[in-house]
N, C-alpha and C positions, 0 to 999 in steps of 0.2 A: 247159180244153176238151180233150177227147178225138180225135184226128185218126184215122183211118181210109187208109190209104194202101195202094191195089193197085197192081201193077204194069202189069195192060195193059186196056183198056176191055172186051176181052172175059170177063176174068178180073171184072171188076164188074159188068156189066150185069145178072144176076139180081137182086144187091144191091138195085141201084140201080131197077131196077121193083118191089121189093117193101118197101123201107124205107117208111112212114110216104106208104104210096098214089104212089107215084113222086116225089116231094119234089124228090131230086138227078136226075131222068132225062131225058139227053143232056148229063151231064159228059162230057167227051172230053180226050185224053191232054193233060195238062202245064196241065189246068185245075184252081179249087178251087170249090167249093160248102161253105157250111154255115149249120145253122142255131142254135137256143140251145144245143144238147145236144153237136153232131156235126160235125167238118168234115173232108172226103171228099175226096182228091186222087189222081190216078193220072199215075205218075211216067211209065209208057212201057218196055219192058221192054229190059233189059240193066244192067252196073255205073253207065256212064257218066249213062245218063238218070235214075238211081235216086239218085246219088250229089248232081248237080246240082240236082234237082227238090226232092230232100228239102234240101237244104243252103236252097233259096229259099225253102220251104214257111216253116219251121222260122226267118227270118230276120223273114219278111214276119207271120207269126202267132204268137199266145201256144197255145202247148200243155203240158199238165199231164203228158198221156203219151200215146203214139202206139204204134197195130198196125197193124203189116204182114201184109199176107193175099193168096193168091193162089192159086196153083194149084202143084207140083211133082211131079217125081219119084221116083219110090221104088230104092233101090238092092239093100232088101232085100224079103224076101216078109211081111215081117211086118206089114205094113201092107194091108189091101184097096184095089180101087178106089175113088175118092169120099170113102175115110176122109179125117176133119179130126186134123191132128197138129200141136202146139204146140213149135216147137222149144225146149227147155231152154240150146242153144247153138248158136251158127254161126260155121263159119268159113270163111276166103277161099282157093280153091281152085286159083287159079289162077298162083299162085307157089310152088309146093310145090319147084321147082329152087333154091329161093334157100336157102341153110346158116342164115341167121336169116333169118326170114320178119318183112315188115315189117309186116305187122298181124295182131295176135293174135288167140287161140281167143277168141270173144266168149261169156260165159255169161248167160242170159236167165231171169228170173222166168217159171213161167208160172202166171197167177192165177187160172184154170181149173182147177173139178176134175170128173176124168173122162174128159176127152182124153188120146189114147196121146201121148205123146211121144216125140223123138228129134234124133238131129241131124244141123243141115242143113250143107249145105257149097254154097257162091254160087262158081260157074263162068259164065264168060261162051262159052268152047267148047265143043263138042260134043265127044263121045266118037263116035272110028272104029274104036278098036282093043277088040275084046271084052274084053283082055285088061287093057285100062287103067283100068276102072271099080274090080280088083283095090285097090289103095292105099285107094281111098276106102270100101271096102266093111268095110274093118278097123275105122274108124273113126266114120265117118258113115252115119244112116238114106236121108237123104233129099236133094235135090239142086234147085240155082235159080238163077234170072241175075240174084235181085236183094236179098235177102235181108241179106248182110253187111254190103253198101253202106247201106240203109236202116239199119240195127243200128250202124253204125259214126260215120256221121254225128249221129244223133238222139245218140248218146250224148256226141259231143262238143257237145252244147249242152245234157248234163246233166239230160237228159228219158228218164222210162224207157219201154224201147222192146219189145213183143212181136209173134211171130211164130208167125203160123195159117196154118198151108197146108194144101189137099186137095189127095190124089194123086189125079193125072189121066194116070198111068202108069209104066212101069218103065222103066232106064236098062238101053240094048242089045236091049231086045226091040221087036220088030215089033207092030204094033198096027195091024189091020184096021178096029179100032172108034174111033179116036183121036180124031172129032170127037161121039162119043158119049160115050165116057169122058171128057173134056174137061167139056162138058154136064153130066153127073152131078157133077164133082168140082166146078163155079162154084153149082149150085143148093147142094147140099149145106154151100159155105162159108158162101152167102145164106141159107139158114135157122140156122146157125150163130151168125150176128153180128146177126141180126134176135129170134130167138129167147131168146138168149144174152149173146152178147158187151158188145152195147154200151151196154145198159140197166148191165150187172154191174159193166165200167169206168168208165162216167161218172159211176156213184153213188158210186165212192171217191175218198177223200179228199185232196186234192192234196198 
């Protein structure tokens, strides 16, 4: 079975009104729903609640392969608003101080074709310094609080694991419009994964 896994109820809720006439609507955070095809969980956003939730999910259920899908941020301009991007790799962003980093660059199938991709890097702080976004912009597209964790766990239980996100804005810029763009980028993933996704997943082959 194919698992579905957002990180915060607002980041699903388009989904979840439009999948299959509201089916899963009024799952809420650290709940599961599914039915023959599809099973739907939202971890709650941050490393912590990603890392536990998916570890239960994945404990308590048989899954064949699992996407993670949400919403993020963009570090560089090559992405528009609302665009859907497949990360090809993620990494963990928040130990970049340590001389060996204890968990590695994670690299990701994506079985999509047609989507931009890029790569994401899973911070659970904020950025206050303009200046510090600098290191990751060398490196990485795109940016999430929940990403790695999902990717990191699912693999230790030898499930292969992808990663869809629209951007729903940029890292250091001001954004007047944020629960607008926000909006555009959850409709946009919801027609992505209804249109797309999870007919294209569930029909391959375990």
């Amino acid at each position: 079975m194919l698992g579905v896994v957002f990180a915060s109820e607002e980041e699903a809720s388009p989904f979840l009104s439009h999948y299959k006439r509201g089916r899963f609507e009024g799952l809420r955070e650290g709940e599961v729903l599914q039915d023959d095809t599809l099973l739907v969980s939202i971890t709650g956003t941050g490393k912590i609640k990603a890392t536990l939730r998916t570890e239960r999910l994945l404990r308590a259920h048989t899954l064949t392969r699992l996407l993670h899908v949400g919403s993020c941020s963009a570090l560089t301009d090559a992405f528009a608003l609302g665009s859907v991007v497949a990360a090809e790799q993620v990494l963990e962003g928040d130990r970049i101080e340590l001389a060996a980093p204890a968990y590695p660059r994670m690299p990701l199938a994506v079985p999509f074709e047609g989507l931009q991709t890029g790569t994401l890097v899973t911070q659970d702080h904020t950025w206050r310094d303009k200046d510090e976004p600098t290191y990751w912009q060398r490196i990485a597209q795109l940016a999430d609080m929940t990403g790695y964790a999902v990717s990191y766990v699912t693999a230790t239980h030898g499930i292969p694991c992808y990663i869809v996100k629209a951007v729903a804005g940029f890292v250091m810029e001001s954004d007047t419009s944020i629960r607008k763009n926000k909006a555009k980028a959850h409709e946009a993933l919801a027609r992505f994964l209804v249109d797309q996704a999870v007919e294209h997943l569930a029909g391959l082959k375990a």
